[in-house]
N, C-alpha and C positions, 0 to 999 in steps of 0.2 A: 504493500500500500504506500509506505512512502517513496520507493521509485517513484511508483505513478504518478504518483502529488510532487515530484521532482526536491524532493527532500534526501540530504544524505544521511540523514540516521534519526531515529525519535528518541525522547527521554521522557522517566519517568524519573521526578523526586519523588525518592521513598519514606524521606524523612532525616532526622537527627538524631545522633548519641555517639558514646563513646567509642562504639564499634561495629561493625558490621553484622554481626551474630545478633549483638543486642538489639540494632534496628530491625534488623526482619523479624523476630521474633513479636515487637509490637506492631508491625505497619499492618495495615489492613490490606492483604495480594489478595481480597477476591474476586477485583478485574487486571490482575496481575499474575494470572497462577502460572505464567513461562519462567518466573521468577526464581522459583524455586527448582528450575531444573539448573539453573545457570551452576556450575561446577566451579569447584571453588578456585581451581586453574586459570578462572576465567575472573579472580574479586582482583580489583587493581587496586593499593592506594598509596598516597600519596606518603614521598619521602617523611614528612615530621604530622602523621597520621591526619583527621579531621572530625568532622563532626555530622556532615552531611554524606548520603549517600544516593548516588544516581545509578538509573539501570538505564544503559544507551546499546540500542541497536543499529547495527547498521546497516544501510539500507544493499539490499539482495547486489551482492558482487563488487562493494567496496573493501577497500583494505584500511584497517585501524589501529593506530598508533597512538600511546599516552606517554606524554613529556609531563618532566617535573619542570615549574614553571618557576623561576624566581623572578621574585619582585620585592627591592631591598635597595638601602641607602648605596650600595656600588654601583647601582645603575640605575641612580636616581629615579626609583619606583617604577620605571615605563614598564619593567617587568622583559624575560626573555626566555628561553628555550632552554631546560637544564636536559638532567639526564634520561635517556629513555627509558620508562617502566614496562612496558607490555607492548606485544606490537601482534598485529593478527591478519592476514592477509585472507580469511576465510570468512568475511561477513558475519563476524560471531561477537553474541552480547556481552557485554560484559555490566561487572557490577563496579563503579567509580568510589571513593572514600576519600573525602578530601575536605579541602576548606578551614583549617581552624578558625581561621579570622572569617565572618562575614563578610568584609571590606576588601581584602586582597585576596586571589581566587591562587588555589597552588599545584592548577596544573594546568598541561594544554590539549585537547583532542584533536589530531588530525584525522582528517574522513578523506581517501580518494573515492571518489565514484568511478565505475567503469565507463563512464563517460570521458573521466579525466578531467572534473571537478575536483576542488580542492577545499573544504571544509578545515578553518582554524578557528578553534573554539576551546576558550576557557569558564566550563562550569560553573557556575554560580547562583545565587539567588538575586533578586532585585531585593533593593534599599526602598522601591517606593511600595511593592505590593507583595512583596513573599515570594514570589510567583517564580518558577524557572526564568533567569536572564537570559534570552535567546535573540539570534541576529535578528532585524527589521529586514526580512527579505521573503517577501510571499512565496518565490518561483522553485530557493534552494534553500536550505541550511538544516534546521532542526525544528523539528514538531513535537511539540509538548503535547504528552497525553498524557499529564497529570491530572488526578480528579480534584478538582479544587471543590471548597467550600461557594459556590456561587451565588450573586444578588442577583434576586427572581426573573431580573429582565434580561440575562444573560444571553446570547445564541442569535437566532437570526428573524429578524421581525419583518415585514412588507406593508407597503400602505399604496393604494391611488392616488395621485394628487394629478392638477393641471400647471403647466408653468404658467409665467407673464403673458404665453404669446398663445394659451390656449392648448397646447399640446397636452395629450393624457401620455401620463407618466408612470411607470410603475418603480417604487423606492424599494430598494434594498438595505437594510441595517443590519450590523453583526457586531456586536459586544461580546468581545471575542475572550476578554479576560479580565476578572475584576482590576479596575483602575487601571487598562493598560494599553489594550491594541482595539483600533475600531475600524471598520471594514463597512464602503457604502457605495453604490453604487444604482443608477437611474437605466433606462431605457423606454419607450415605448411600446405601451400596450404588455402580450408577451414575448415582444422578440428576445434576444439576447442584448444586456447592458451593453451601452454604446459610452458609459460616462462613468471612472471607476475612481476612489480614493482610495488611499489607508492612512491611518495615523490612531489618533487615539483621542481617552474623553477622561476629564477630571472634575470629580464632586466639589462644587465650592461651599458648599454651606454644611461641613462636618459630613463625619460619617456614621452617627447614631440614631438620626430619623429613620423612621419608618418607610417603606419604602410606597404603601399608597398614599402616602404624601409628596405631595411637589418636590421635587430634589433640583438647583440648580447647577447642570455642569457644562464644560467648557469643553467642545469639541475640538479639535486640529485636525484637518483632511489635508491631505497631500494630494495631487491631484497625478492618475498614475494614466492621463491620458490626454495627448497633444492636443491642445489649444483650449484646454480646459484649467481655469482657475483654481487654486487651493481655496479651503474653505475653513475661517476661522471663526467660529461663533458662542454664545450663551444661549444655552438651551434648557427648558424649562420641564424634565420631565416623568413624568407619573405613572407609577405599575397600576394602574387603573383594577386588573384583575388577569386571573392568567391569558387572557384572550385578547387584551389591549391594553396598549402601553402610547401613551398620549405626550405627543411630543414639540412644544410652543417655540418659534424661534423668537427669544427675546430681544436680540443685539447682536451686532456681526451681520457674516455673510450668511444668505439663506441656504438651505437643502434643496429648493426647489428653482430653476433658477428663472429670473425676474417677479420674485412676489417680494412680499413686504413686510416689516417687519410684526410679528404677534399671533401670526400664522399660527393656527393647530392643524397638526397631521397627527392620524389616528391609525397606528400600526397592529396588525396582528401578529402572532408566531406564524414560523415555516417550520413546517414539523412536529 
C-alpha cells in the first residue's frame, strides 16, 4: 500500500519507556499484530539508548539503513551522520528505540526505493502536537498510521457551494491530524479536483472547549496548483453533530473563491 500511495516506508509510534520489552508489553498492537512477529534481529537502537519507540516499514523493494545521528556542541547542533547501526536491503521492518531528548532526534533513517528515491529521515515526535514528525510531502516520504487520540471533526468532510461567478462547486476538506496537516481541494460538480492545497489549521481560542461549540482556527493553504493563490484565513468552526461540521469564513482569504467574507459552508463526512 505504501508503494502505491508513493511513500517509502510507514511508521507506527508505539509509545514511550525505558525499553523496548517494556513498551510492547503496555502498547495497545491490536491494529498492530505484525508487530509482534518483528524478530528481535530486527529491534534497532540507538547508541546512548531512548525512550521512544517506532515500528517503520519499508515500502515492498526498498533497502534500509539506520545511522546514529549526532547533534552536539562540535558541530554546532546542525547534527550529522555517525555510525551505522542496522542496515537491510530486504524490505524488512524493523523496531526503532531512540530519542532520549524530545528536542534532539538520535538517529537517521535512510529508505532507497526501487525507484531510486532516496528517503532521509530522522524520527521524532512534534513539539507542537505529539504526533509523528514526518516530511511535508504528499507524493513521497512516510505515512503515519499511528492511531491517535482524535477531535470528532477529524478525516474528510465535502460541502456544495457556488463561487462569485456562479459556478457549482464541490469542496473537499481533510483534517488530516490533530493540530497539524490540512488537505482541500475544489472542483466542479463530480469531476475530478481541478484546484488542490495543503498546509494546515491552528485553534486560536485554547484547546479545552467543547467541540459543538464555535472553535476559532486559523487555516494556511499552500496552493499545490499553477495559477492558483495560497489561502490564508480565520475560520469559525462547529462539530454541529457527526453528520455536519459548519464552517464560517470570518477574515482572510475565502475557501470559495470570489465570495465574501461571513460565508457558512455546511460540510458532511466522506465515509
Amino acid at each position: 500500500m505504501a508503494l502505491e500511495q508513493h511513500f517509502a516506508c510507514t511508521v507506527v509510534f508505539l509509545g514511550g519507556g525505558s525499553n523496548i520489552r517494556e513498551i510492547l508489553e503496555n502498547a495497545d498492537l491490536s491494529q498492530y499484530g505484525y508487530v509482534k512477529d518483528i524478530p528481535e534481529s530486527q529491534y534497532v537502537s540507538a547508541p546512548d539508548g531512548g525512550y521512544e519507540l517506532y515500528c517503520i516499514v519499508p515500502a515492498y523493494g526498498a533497502t534500509l539503513a539506520v545511522n546514529d545521528w549526532v547533534c552536539n556542541e562540535d558541530n554546532g547542533f546542525v547534527g550529522e551522520t555517525g555510525q551505522v547501526l542496522y542496515r537491510s536491503d530486504e524490505a524488512e521492518p524493523i523496531l526503532l528505540f531512540c530519542n532520549v531528548s524530545d528536542i534532539i532526534p538520535s538517529t537517521e533513517v535512510v529508505i532507497t526505493t526501487w525507484q531510486g528515491d532516496v528517503l532521509d529521515w530522522n524520527p521524532c515526535l512534534s513539539l507542537q502536537d505529539g504526533t509523528v514528525n514526518i516530511l511535508w510531502n504528499l507524493w513521497e516520504g512516510v505515512w503515519d498510521l499511528t492511531s491517535y487520540d482524535k477531535a470528532p471533526f477529524e478525516g474528510w468532510w465535502t460541502a456544495l457551494a457556488r463561487s462569485g461567478d456562479g459556478q457549482a462547486l464541490n469542496l473537499n476538506l481533510n483534517f488530516e491530524k490533530s493540530g497539524c496537516e490540512l488537505y482541500y481541494n475544489y472542483g466542479a460538480g463530480n469531476e475530478e479536483p481541478f484546484t488542490e492545497f495543503s498546509g494546515s489549521w491552528r485553534i486560536l481560542d485554547g484547546e479545552d472547549a467543547e467541540w459543538d461549540e464555535p472553535r476559532q482556527m486559523l487555516f494556511t493553504l499552500y496552493s499545490r496548483t499553477d495559477g492558483a493563490e495560497n489561502i490564508s484565513g480565520t475560520y469559525r468552526v462547529t462539530h454541529r453533530s457527526e453528520s455536519e461540521l459548519e464552517v464560517t469564513r470570518m477574515d482572510g482569504d475565502p475557501l470559495v473563491p470570489g465570495t465574501a467574507s461571513g460565508r457558512t459552508l455546511i460540510f458532511e463526512p466522506i465515509g
